[in-house]
Structures are given as C-alpha cells and as structure tokens.
C-alpha positions as CSV (number, residue, x, y, z in Angstrom):
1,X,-5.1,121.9,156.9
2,X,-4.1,121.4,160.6
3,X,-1.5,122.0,163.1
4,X,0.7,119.4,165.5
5,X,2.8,121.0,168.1
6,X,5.3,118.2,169.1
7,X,9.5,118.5,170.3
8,X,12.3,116.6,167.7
9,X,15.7,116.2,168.0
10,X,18.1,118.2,166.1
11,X,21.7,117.0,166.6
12,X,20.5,115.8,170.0
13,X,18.7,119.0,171.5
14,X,14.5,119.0,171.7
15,X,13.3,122.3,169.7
16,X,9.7,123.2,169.9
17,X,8.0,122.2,166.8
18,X,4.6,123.3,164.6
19,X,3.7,120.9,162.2
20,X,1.8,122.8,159.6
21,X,-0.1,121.5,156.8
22,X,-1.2,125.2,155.9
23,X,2.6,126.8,155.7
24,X,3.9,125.3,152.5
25,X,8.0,125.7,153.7
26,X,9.5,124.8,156.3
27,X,11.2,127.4,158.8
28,X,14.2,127.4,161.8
29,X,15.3,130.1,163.7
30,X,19.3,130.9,164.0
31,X,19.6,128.8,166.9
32,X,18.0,125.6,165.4
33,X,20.5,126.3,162.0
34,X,23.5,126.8,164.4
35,X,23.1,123.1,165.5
36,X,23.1,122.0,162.5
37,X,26.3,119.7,160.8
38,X,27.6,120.6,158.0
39,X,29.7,117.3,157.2
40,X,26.7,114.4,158.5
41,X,23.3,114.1,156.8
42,X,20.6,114.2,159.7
43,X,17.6,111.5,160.2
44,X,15.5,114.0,158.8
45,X,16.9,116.2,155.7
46,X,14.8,119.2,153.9
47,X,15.2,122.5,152.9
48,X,14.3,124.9,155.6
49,X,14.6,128.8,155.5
50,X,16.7,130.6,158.0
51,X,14.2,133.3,159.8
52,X,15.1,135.4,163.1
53,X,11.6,134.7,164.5
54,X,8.5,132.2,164.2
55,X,6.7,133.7,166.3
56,X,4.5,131.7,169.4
57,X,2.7,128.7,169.5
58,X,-1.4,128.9,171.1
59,X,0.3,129.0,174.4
60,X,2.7,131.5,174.3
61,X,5.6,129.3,173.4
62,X,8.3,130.4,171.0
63,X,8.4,127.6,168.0
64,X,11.8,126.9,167.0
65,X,10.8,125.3,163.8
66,X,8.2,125.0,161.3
67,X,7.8,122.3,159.1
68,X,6.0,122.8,156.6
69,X,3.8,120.6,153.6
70,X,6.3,119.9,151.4
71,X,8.6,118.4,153.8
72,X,6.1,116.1,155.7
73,X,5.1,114.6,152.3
74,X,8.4,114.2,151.5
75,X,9.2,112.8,154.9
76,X,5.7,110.9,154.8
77,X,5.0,112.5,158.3
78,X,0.7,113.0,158.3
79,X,-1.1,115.0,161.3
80,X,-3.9,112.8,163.0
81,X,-5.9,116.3,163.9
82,X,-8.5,114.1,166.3
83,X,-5.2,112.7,168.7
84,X,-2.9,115.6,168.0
85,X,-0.1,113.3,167.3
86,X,1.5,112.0,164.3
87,X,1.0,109.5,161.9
88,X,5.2,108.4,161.3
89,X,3.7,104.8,159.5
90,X,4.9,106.1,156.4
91,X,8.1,107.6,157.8
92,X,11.7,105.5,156.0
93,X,13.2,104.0,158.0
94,X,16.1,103.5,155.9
95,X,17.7,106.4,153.1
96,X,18.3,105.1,149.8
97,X,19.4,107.0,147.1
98,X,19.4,106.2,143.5
C-alpha cells in the first residue's frame, strides 16, 4: 500500500489529490462534485462518493480528492513509491466501449 500526493485537472481546475492504494473508494469533496458536467464524460470517469471533508494531507493541506484502489486499476494508474510519482504507462489513451 502507498500514497502519491499529486494535482489533476477536473473540468480545468487543479484539485489536491491523494492517490491511495490503502482506501479502496474514491472520495471528492462538494466543491470537486460542483465542477463536475453532467452532459460530457470526463478524461477520467469513476465512481467517487460525495464527502464534506477528507481531511489533510502530511503537510497540512486539505485534499480535495481521494482516489482510491479500485479506480487506479481501473484507470491503470500505479504509484512508483521510490519517485513519488506515477506510473500513467498503462493509462488509455483512447475510450472504447463495447
């Protein structure tokens, strides 16, 4: 299990982001779900829950969103724990749909 701290883009805006092998769902707060479009599917579509508060990263900064386990295998997004970056190799670069 390991964590990545790293900013993504949701409908343009950087939110504060905790990769987290350990948390098996992922997680935004109000303001991340406000953002989001209902009509357009995003570069990066999962589940998330709704929460009012994630809580801080290891240096005090709020996290905006959580993304969990299932997600990164299902996005094929892997933590390299030794860099602190992510492995996006495995990340579609194209959305098919059968």
């Amino acid at each position: 299990m390991g964590r990545i701290r790293e900013h993504i883009k949701v409908n343009g805006k950087k939110c504060w982001t905790l990769f987290d092998s350990g948390a098996r769902n992922t997680y935004v707060v109000p303001a991340v779900a406000a953002r989001l479009d209902t009509f357009k599917l995003p570069k990066i579509f999962t589940d998330a829950v709704v929460i009012d508060d994630i809580g801080m990263d290891e240096d005090g900064k709020p996290i905006e969103i959580l993304f969990g386990a299932l997600a990164m295998q299902h996005w094929g997004i892997r933590l390299v724990l030794a860099e602190e970056r992510l492995d996006l190799t495995h990340y579609p670069k194209e959305f098919v749909e059968f």
